[in-house]
N, C-alpha and C positions, 0 to 999 in steps of 0.2 A: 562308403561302406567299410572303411577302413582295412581294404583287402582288394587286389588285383579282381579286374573283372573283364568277361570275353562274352563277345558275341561271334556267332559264324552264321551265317544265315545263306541260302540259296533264292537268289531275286530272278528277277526277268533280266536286272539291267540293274549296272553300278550304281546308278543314278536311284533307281528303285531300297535297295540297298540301302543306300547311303540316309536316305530320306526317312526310314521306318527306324534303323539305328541310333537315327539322330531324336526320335521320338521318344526312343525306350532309355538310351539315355538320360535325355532331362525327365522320365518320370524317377528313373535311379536317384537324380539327383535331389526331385522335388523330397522324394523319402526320406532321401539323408538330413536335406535341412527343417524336415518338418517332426521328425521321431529322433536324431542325434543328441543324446546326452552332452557331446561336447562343445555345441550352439548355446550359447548365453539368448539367441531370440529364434531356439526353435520349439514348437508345442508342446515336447515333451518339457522343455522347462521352462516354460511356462505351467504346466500340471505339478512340476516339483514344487514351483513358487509356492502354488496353493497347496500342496500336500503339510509344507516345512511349518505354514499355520495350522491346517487342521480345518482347512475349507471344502468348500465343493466347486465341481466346474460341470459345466455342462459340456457334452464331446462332438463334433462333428459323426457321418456314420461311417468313415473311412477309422477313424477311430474306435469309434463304438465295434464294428468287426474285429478288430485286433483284439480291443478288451472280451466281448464275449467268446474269443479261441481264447484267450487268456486264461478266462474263468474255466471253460472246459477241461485243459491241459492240467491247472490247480484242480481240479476234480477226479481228474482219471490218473494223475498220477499223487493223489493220497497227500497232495500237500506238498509235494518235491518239487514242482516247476511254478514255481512262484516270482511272478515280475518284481515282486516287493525285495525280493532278494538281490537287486543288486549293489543294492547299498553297504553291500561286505565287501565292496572291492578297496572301501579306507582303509577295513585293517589288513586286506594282502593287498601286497605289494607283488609284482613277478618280475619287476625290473632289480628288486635287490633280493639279496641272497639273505633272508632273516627273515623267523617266523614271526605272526605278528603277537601281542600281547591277549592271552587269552579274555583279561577285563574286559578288553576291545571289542574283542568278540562277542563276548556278553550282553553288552550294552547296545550293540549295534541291532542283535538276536530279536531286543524287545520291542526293535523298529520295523518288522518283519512278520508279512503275514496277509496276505489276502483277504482271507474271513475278518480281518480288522474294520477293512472298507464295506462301506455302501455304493452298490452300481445296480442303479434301474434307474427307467425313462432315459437312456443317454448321459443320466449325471452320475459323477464319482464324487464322494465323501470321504475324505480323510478323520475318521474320527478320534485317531491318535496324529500327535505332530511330530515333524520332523522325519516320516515316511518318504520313499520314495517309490519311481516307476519306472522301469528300464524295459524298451522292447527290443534289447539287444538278442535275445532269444527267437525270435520272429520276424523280423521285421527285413531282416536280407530274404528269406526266404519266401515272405510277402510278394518281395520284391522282384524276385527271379519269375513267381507265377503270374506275376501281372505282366511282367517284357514277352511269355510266352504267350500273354492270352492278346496282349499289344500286336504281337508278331501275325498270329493267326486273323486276327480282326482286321488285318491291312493284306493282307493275303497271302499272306507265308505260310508254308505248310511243312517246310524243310529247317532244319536248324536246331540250335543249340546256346542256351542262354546259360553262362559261367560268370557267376558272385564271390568269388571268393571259395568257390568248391562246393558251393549250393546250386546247383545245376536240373535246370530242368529241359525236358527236352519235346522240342516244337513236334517234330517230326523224323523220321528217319531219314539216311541221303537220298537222294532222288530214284537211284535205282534200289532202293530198298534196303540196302545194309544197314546194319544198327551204325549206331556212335561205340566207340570205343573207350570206355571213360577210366581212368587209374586213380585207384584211388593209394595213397600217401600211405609207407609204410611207418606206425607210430612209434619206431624207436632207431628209424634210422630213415632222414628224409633223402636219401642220394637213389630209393628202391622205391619199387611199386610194391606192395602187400597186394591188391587185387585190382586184376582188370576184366570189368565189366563189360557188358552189348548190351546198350538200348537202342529200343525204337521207340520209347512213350514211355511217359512216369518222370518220376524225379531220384535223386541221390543227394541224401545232407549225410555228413559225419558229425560226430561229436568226441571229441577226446583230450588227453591231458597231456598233448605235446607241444602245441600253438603255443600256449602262454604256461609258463612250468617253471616253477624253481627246484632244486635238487640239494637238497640239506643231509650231510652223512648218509649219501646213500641212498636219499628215499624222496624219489618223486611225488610232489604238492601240483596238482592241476589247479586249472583255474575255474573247474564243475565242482561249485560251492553248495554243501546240501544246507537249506535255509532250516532248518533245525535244528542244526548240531554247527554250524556256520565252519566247518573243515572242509577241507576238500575228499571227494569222494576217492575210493582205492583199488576197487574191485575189478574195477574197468577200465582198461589202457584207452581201447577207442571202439565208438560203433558206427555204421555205416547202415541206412536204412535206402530201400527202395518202396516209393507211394506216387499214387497216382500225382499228389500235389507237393510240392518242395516244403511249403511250410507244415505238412504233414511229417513229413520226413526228415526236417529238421527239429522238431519238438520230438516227435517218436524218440529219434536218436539220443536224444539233451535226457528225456526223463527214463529212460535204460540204463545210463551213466548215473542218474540220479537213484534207482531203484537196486543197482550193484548188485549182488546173488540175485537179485528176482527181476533184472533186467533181462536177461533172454527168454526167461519163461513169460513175462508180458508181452513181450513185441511178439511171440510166438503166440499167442493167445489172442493175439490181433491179427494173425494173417499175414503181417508186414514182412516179403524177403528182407532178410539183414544179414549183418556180419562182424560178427564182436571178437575183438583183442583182448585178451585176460592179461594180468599183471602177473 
């Protein structure tokens, strides 16, 4: 998942433990080589393969669910979280200090776009080529809700499942105290900005300090709005609590994406949250 990951869990016996960890790990791991953009023979590119002609594939339904959250989150957020988007990461770069060429951007803009595709019965159409599909947006936090519902299913009722700081949580400690979770202060990582208590629900973040370049002064996140293909301004970082992690992690992404009308959305949704302004 390209990002430190923790389990804590409360068993009967080490052995118990050990044995249910070792489960939720290799589904972590089956995610990573079946959805990783950076696998030359994982699903997801194989789907690029066919996108770069302008084919169709038909999906498995562990698939098929991610695309139809897919399609929802491009609906509820007006076109801002769009998987199609992440083919703008050729022309940023965050490991070098240089904007990219706005042509770039341009040209990249035209490759972009959900409503481009056709998705029913399980198949996807690329009817433009050279498209692409990233469930880098979902697909950890897929992933943290299936180790909790793993956890549960083998009979764990205690615990806490950490991705990468996509965190969901099984259950409270055994004598009832919540979890204690911190969350990351977004301009200075040595500090905690907030600490939370759960006992149930989830916590994603989203913001523009992980991957960031800083040009004269003015910080470039890596929360790319697939419209205007810039990095978003408004929003330093948000932090959402939902029942489901992958809830919480798109809430969060399309708040960042929606800038001035991100708190008034997630507030309109019910969602506890907690936003860093710029």
């Amino acid at each position: 998942m390209g990002s430190p990951c923790e389990l804590q869990l409360y068993a009967e016996n080490d052995f118990l433990a050990q044995k249910i960890a070792q489960q939720i790990i290799a589904d972590v791991y089956r995610l990573e080589k079946k959805y990783s953009r950076y696998r030359a023979d994982s699903f997801l590119s194989k789907m690029n393969e066919v996108a770069a002609s302008g084919g169709s594939i038909r999906v498995d339904e562990e698939t098929a669910g991610l695309l139809n959250y897919a399609q929802t989150c491009y609906e509820l957020s007006d076109g801002l979280f769009d998987i199609t988007s992440g083919i703008l990461r050729q022309a940023w770069r965050f490991d070098s200090p240089a904007l990219p060429d706005d042509k770039m951007i341009q040209s990249l803009l035209a490759k972009i776009g959900w409503q481009k595709l056709r998705w029913e019965n399980q198949t996807l159409t690329f009817s433009h080529a050279e498209m692409e599909i990233d469930f880098g947006g979902i697909v950890k936090e897929y992933a943290a809700d299936r180790a909790a519902t793993l956890c549960v299913n083998a009979g764990i009722s205690h615990g806490i499942v950490n991705l990468g700081g996509d965190i969901k949580i099984i259950g409270a400690h055994p004598d009832g105290k919540p979890w204690r979770v911190g969350i990351q202060h977004p301009r200075d990582k040595t500090k905690v900005w907030k600490t939370l208590k759960l006992k149930t629900g989830a916590l994603a973040s989203s913001g523009d300090y992980e991957r960031c370049i800083v040009i004269d002064g003015v910080r470039y996140g890596h929360i790319l709005n697939p419209k205007t293909g810039y990095p978003v301004r408004h929003l330093a970082a948000v932090s959402v609590v939902a029942d489901l992690c992958v809830v919480a992690g798109s809430a969060a992404t399309i708040a960042m994406l929606k800038e001035k009308d991100g708190e008034k959305w997630l507030k309109s949704l019910g969602l506890q949250n907690y936003t860093f302004k710029n």
